[in-house]
KOLGU-510958 format. One record per residue (C-alpha): residue number from 1; x, y, z; residue in three letters. Coordinates in steps of 0.2 Angstrom, whole numbers, always signed. Last residue first. Layout:
% KOLGU-510958
(r NUM; (X; Y; Z); "ala")
...
END
This chain:
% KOLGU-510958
(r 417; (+152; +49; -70); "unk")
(r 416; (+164; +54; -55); "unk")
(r 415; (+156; +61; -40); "unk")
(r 414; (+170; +73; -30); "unk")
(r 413; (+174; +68; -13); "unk")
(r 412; (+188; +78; -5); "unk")
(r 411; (+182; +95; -14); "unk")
(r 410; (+195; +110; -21); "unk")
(r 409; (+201; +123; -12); "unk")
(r 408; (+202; +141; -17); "unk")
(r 407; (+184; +146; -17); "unk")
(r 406; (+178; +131; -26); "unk")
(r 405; (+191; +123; -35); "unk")
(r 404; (+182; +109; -50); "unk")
(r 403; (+193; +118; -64); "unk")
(r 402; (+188; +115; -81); "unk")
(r 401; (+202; +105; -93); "unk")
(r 400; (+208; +115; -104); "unk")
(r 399; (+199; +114; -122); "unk")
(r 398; (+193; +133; -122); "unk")
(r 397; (+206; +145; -111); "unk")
(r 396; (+198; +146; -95); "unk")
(r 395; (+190; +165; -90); "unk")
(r 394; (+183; +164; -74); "unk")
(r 393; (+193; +155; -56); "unk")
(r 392; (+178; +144; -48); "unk")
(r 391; (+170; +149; -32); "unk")
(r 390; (+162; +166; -40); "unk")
(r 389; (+163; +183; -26); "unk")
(r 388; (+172; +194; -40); "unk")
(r 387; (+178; +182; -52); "unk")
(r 386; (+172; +193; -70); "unk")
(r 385; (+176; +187; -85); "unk")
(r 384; (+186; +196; -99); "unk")
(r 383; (+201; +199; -89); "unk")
(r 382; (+215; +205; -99); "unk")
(r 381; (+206; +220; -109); "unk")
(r 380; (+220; +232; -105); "unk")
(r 379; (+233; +228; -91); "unk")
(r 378; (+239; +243; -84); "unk")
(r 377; (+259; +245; -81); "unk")
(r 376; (+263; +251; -102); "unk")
(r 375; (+247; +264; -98); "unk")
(r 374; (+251; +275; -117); "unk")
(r 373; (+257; +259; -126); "unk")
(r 372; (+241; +250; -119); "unk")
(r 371; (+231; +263; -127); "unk")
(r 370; (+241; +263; -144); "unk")
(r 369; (+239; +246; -144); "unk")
(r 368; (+218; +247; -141); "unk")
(r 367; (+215; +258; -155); "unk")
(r 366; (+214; +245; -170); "unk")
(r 365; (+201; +234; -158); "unk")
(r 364; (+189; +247; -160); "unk")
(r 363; (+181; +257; -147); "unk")
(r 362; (+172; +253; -133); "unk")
(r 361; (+166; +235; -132); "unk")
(r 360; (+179; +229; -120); "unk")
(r 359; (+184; +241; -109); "unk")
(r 358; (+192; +232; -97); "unk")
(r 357; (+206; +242; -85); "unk")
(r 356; (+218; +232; -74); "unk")
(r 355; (+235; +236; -61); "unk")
(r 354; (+228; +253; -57); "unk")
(r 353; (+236; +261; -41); "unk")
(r 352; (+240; +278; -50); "unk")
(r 351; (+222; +280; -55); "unk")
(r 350; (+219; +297; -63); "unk")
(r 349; (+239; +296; -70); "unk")
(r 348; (+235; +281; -79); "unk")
(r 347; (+216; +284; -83); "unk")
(r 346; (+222; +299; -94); "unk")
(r 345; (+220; +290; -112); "unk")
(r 344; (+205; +284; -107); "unk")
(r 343; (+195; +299; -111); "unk")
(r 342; (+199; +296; -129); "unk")
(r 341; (+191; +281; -129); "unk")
(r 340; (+173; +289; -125); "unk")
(r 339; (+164; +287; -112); "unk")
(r 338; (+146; +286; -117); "unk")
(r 337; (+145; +268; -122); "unk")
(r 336; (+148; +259; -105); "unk")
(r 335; (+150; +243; -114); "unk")
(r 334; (+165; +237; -101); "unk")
(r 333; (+169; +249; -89); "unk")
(r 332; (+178; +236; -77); "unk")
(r 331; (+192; +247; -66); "unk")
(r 330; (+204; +233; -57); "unk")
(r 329; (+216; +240; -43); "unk")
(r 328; (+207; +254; -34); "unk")
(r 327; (+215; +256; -17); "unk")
(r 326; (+213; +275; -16); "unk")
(r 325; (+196; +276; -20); "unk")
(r 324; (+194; +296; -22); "unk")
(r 323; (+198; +295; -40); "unk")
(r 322; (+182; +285; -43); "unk")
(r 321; (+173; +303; -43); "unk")
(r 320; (+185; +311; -53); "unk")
(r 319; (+180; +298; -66); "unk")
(r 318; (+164; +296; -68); "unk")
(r 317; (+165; +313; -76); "unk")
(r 316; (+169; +303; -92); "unk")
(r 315; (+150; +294; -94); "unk")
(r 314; (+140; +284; -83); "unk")
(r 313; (+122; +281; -90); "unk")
(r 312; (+125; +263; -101); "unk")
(r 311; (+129; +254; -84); "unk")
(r 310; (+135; +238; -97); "unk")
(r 309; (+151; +238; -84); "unk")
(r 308; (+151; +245; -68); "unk")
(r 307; (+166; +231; -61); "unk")
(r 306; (+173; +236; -47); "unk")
(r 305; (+190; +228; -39); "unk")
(r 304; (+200; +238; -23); "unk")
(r 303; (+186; +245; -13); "unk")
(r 302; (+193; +253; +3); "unk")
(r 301; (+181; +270; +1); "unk")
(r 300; (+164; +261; +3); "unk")
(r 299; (+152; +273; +9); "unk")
(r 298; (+159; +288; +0); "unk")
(r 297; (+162; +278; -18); "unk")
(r 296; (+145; +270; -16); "unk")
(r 295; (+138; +286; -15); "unk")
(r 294; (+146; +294; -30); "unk")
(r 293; (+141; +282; -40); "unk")
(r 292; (+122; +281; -36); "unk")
(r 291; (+123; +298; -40); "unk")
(r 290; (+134; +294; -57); "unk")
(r 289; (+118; +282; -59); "unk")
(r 288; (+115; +265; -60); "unk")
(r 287; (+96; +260; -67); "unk")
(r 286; (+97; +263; -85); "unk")
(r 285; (+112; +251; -91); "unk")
(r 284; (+110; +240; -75); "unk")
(r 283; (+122; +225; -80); "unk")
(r 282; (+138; +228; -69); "unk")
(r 281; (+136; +229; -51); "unk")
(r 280; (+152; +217; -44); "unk")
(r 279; (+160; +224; -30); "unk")
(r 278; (+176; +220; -21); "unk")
(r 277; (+182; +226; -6); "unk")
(r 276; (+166; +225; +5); "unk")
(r 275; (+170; +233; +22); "unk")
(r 274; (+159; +248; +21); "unk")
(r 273; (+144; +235; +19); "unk")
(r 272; (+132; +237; +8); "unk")
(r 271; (+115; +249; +11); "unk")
(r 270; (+114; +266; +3); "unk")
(r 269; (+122; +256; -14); "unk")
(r 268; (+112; +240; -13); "unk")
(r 267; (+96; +250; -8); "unk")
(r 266; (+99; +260; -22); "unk")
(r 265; (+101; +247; -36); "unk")
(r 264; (+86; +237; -31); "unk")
(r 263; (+74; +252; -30); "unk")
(r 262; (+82; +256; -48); "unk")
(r 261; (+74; +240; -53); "unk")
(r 260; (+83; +223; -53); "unk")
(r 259; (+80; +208; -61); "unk")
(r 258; (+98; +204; -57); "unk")
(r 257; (+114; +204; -70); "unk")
(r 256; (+127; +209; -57); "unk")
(r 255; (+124; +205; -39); "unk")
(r 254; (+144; +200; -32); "unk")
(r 253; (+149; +203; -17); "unk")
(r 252; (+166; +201; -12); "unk")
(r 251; (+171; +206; +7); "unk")
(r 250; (+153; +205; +16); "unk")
(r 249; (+158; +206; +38); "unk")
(r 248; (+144; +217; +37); "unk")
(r 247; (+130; +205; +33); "unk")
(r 246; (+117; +212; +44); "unk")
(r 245; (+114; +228; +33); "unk")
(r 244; (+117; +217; +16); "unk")
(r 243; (+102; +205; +20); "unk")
(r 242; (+90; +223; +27); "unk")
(r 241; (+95; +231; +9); "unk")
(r 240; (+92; +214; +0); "unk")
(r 239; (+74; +211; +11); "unk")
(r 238; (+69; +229; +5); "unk")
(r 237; (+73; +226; -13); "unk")
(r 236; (+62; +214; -16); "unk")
(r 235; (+65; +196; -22); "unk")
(r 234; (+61; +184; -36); "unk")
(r 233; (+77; +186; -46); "unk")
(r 232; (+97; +179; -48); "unk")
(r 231; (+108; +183; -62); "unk")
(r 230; (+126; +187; -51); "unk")
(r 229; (+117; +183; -32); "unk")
(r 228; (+136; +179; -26); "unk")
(r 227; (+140; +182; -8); "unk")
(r 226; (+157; +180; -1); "unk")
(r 225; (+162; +184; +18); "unk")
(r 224; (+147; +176; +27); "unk")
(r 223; (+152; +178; +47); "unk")
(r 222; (+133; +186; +52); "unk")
(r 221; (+124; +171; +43); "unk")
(r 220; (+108; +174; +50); "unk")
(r 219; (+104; +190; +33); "unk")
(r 218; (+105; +174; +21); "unk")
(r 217; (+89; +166; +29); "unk")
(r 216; (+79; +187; +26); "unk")
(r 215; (+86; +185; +8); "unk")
(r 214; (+80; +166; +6); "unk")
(r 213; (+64; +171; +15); "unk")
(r 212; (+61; +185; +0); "unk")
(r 211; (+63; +174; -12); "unk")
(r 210; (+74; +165; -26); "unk")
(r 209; (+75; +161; -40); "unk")
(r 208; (+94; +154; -47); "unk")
(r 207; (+108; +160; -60); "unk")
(r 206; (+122; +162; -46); "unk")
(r 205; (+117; +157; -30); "unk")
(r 204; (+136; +155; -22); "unk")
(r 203; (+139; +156; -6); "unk")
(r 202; (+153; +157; +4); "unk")
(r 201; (+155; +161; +26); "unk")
(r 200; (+139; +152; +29); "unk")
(r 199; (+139; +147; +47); "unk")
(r 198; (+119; +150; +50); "unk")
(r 197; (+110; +136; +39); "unk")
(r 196; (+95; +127; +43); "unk")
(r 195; (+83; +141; +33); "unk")
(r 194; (+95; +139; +17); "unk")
(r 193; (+90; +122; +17); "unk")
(r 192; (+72; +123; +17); "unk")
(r 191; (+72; +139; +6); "unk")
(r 190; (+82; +131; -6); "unk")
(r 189; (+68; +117; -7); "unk")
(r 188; (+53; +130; -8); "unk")
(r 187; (+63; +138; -22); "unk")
(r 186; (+65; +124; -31); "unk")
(r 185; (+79; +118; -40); "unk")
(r 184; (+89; +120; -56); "unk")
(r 183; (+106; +125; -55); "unk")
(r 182; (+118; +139; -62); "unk")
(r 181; (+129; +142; -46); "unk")
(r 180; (+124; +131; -30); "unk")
(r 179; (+141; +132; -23); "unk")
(r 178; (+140; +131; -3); "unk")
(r 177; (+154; +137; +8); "unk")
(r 176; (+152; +133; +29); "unk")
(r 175; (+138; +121; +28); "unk")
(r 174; (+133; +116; +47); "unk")
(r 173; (+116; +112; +43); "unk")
(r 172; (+105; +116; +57); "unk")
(r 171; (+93; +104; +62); "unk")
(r 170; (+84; +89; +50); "unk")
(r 169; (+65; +81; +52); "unk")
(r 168; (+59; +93; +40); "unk")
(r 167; (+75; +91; +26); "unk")
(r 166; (+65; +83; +13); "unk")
(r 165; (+74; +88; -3); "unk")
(r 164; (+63; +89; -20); "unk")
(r 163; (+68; +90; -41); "unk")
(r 162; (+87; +94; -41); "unk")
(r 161; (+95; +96; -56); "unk")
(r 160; (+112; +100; -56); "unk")
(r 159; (+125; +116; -62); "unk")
(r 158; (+133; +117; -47); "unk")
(r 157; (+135; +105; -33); "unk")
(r 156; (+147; +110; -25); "unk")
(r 155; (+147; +108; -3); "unk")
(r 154; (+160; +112; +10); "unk")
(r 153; (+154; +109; +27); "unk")
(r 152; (+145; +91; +26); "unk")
(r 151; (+133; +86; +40); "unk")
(r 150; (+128; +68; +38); "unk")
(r 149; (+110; +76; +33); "unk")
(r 148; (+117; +88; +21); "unk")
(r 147; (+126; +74; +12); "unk")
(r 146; (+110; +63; +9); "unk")
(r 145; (+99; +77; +3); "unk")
(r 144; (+113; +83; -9); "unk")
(r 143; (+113; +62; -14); "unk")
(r 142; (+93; +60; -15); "unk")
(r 141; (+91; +76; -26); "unk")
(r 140; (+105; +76; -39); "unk")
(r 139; (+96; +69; -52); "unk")
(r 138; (+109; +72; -65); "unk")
(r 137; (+125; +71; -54); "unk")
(r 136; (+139; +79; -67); "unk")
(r 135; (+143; +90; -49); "unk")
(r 134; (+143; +82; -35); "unk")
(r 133; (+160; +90; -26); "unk")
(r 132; (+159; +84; -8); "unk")
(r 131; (+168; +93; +7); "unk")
(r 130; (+168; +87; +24); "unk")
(r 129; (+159; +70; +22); "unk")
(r 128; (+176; +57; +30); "unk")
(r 127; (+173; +68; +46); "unk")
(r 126; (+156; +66; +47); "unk")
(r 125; (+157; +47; +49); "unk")
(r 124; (+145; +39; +34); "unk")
(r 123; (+158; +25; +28); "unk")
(r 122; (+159; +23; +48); "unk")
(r 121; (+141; +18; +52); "unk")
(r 120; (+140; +9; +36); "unk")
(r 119; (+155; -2; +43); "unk")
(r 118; (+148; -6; +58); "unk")
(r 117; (+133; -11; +52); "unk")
(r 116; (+137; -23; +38); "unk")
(r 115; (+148; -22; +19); "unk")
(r 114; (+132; -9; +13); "unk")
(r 113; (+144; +4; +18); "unk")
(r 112; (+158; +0; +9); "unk")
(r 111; (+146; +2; -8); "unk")
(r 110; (+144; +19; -4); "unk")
(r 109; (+163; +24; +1); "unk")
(r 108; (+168; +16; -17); "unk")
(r 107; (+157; +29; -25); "unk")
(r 106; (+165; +43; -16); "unk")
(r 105; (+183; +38; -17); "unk")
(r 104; (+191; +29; -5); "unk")
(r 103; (+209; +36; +5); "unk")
(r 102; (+197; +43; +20); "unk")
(r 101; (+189; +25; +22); "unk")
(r 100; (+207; +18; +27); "unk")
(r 99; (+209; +33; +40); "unk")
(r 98; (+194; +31; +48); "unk")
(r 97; (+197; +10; +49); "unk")
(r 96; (+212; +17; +62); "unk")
(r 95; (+198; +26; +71); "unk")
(r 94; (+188; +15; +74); "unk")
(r 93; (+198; +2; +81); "unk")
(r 92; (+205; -12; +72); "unk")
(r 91; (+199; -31; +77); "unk")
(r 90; (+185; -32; +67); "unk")
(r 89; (+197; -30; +51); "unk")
(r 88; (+205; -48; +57); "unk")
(r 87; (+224; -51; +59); "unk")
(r 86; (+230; -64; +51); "unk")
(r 85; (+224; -73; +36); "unk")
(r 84; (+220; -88; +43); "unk")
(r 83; (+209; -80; +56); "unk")
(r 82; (+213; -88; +74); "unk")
(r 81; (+199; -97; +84); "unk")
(r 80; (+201; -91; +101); "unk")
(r 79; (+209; -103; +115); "unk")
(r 78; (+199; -109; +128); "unk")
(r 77; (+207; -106; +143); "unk")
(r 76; (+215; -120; +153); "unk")
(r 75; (+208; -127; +168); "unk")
(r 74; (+217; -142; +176); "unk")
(r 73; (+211; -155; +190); "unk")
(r 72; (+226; -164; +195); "unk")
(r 71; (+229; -185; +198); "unk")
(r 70; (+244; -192; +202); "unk")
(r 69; (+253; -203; +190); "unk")
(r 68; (+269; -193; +189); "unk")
(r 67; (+264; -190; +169); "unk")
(r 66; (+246; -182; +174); "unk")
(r 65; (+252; -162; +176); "unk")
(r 64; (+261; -164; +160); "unk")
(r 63; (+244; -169; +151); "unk")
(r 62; (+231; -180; +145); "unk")
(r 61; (+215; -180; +157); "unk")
(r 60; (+205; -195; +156); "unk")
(r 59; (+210; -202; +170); "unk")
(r 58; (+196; -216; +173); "unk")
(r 57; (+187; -215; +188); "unk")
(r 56; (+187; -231; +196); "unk")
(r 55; (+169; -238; +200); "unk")
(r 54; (+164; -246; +217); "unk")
(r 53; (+164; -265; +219); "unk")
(r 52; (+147; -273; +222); "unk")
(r 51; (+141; -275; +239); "unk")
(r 50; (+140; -293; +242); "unk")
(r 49; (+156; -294; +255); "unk")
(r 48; (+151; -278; +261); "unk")
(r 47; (+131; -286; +267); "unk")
(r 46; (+142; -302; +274); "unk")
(r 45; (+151; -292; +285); "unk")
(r 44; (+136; -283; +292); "unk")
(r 43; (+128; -298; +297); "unk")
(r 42; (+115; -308; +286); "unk")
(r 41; (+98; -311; +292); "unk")
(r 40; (+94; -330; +293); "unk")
(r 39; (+75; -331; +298); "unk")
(r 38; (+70; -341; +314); "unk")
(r 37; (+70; -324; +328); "unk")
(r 36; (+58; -317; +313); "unk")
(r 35; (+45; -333; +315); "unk")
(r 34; (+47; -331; +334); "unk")
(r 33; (+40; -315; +334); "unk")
(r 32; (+25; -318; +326); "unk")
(r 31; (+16; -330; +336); "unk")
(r 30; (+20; -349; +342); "unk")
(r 29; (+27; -363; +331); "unk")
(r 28; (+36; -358; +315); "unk")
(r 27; (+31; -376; +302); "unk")
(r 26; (+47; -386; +302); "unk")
(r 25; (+63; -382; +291); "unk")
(r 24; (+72; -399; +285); "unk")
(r 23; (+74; -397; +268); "unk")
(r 22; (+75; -379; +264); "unk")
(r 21; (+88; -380; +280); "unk")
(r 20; (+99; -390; +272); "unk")
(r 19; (+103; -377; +258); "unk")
(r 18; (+102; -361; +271); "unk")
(r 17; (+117; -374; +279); "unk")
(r 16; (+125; -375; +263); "unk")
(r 15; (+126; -354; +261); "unk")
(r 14; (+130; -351; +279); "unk")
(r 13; (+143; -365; +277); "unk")
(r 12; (+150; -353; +262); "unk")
(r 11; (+149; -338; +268); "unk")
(r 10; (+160; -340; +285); "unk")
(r 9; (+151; -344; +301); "unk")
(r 8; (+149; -330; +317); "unk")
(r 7; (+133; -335; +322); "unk")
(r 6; (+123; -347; +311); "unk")
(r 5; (+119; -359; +322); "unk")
(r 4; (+118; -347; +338); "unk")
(r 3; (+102; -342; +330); "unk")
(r 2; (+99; -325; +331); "unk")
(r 1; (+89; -318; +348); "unk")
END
């Protein structure tokens, strides 16, 4: 039991009494429990009187919610971090930054894309690589190679040099119209592309080797309308006669100028489509014959331009044989030295649907006014290039500016030097 001594006294004669008793304390007698009973504990209102104070929390908050003096927890959102010059290009949508890349021009669309991924992703969307004009590109390889892989549908690129394409990793190609008229490239190359593509509905080869895979390629395309192979070589003429059997939808065809035999010639003739309307077969001085005339004119009777010109074997009975094409609007017999000028004189009341007639090369130029007096509705010698199945309108006057349509439309991107 406590020491009644110290029960119930304030602090401070506890802490002089604790001060006497340094003084005065006698040696503990008996064991271990009365040493504790003689110690001064402290009661429990002593223990809060020394306890030290709690700490205030400071109101640190600053706002209206803290004015009345009574303390309120507030959220708030963090607020973005604004642009200073408005509105930012990472907050458009796709397809509002589609229509901002459709205005650029090619070159300016290649160095967009190196602006970050997003933006490269976009400069190569299909829909902005459509149509692209490359010709005036040198080393044409890397760009055709680039554009065929995004998927372009309208492609000219004549007159270019193309060394390699690696296409093996690509799938079909969903070119629609292709101009590759007078370039240099390899026929394994074309083959690679031509092999990928079954929408062709245009296509130029003009001037290019080619091979018996390119003709057996061609014959996939069951919608292609216009086919030039004006100069072309490297393929027999049973691949061309099985190409033009499964081409039947063929409007313009054009295969004047080929390395071709007279196997060539008739497998062209017993094999085109009845629904070609204009035919180009001039260059074949000894291999077109009035047979082979005669059965072109019954397989294909709704032909309205043909050009048989340099076919040195036709002569004036020709003509009652091209009577029977009731729609003939342009007759070529350019160079064709066995008819004579004065057979001519009847072609207007042969043909009565004849609009053109070139006969370049067949008489002097001193009889060609009283011709065009005798046929005042027919125009004599007025087209001196052919434009049966070629993508760009023939027969510019020199020093106008040349004429980048292909196939009646012209290109969205076009490669500028």
């Amino acid at each position: 039991m406590p020491n009644k001594r110290y029960a119930f006294r304030p602090l401070q004669e506890l802490q002089s009494l604790q001060g006497s008793s340094r003084t005065k304390r006698s040696k503990p007698r008996g064991g271990l429990g009365e040493g504790l009973d003689s110690e001064c504990t402290p009661t429990s209102s002593c223990i809060q009187l020394w306890s030290p104070p709690h700490k205030q929390l400071k109101n640190t908050s600053k706002g209206k919610e803290n004015e009345d003096g009574q303390f309120v927890l507030g959220r708030r959102s963090r607020r973005r971090k604004e642009s200073s010059a408005g509105l930012s290009w990472d907050h458009l949508p796709d397809e509002l930054l589609l229509r901002v890349l459709l205005h650029l021009r090619l070159q300016d669309l290649v160095r967009v894309s190196a602006v970050c991924m997003r933006w490269r992703r976009l400069a190569f969307d299909r829909c902005l690589w459509s149509s692209v004009d490359l010709e005036g590109l040198v080393h044409a390889g890397p760009a055709l190679q680039q554009v065929l892989k995004i998927g372009v549908s309208r492609l000219r690129c004549p007159r270019c040099c193309v060394e390699e394409l690696r296409l093996a990793d690509a799938g079909p190609l969903p070119v629609t119209h292709m101009d590759l008229s007078s370039s240099i490239i390899p026929t394994p190359a074309l083959e690679g592309v031509l092999r990928r593509c079954t929408l062709l509905q245009c296509v130029s080869l003009e001037g290019l080797q080619l091979s018996d895979s390119i003709m057996a390629s061609l014959a996939s395309n069951p919608g292609l309308l216009q086919l030039n192979l004006s100069g072309c070589s490297g393929f027999s003429a049973a691949p061309l006669g099985a190409m033009l059997r499964s081409c039947s939808s063929v409007t313009q065809l054009n295969v004047s100028w080929c390395h071709f035999t007279a196997d060539h010639v008739k497998s062209v003739v017993d094999n085109v489509t009845p629904a070609v309307t204009r035919l180009n077969l001039s260059g074949y001085r000894e291999s077109l014959s009035l047979d082979d005339v005669k059965v072109l004119v019954d397989r294909c009777p709704h032909i309205q331009t043909l050009d048989l010109s340099d076919c040195t074997l036709l002569t004036a009975e020709s003509f009652p044989v091209l009577k029977q094409l009731p729609s003939l609007q342009h007759l070529s017999l350019s160079r064709c030295y066995h008819i004579h000028m004065a057979a001519l004189t009847d072609v207007g009341r042969t043909f009565p649907s004849l609009a053109l007639l070139d006969v370049f090369g067949l008489g002097q130029d001193a009889h060609l006014p009283g011709l065009k007096k005798q046929m005042p509705h027919i125009g004599v010698n007025s087209r001196p290039f052919s434009g049966v199945a070629r993508p760009t309108p023939a027969g510019r006057l020199p020093g106008t500016p040349a004429d980048r349509a292909m196939w009646g439309g012209r290109c969205r991107l076009r490669f500028r030097l």
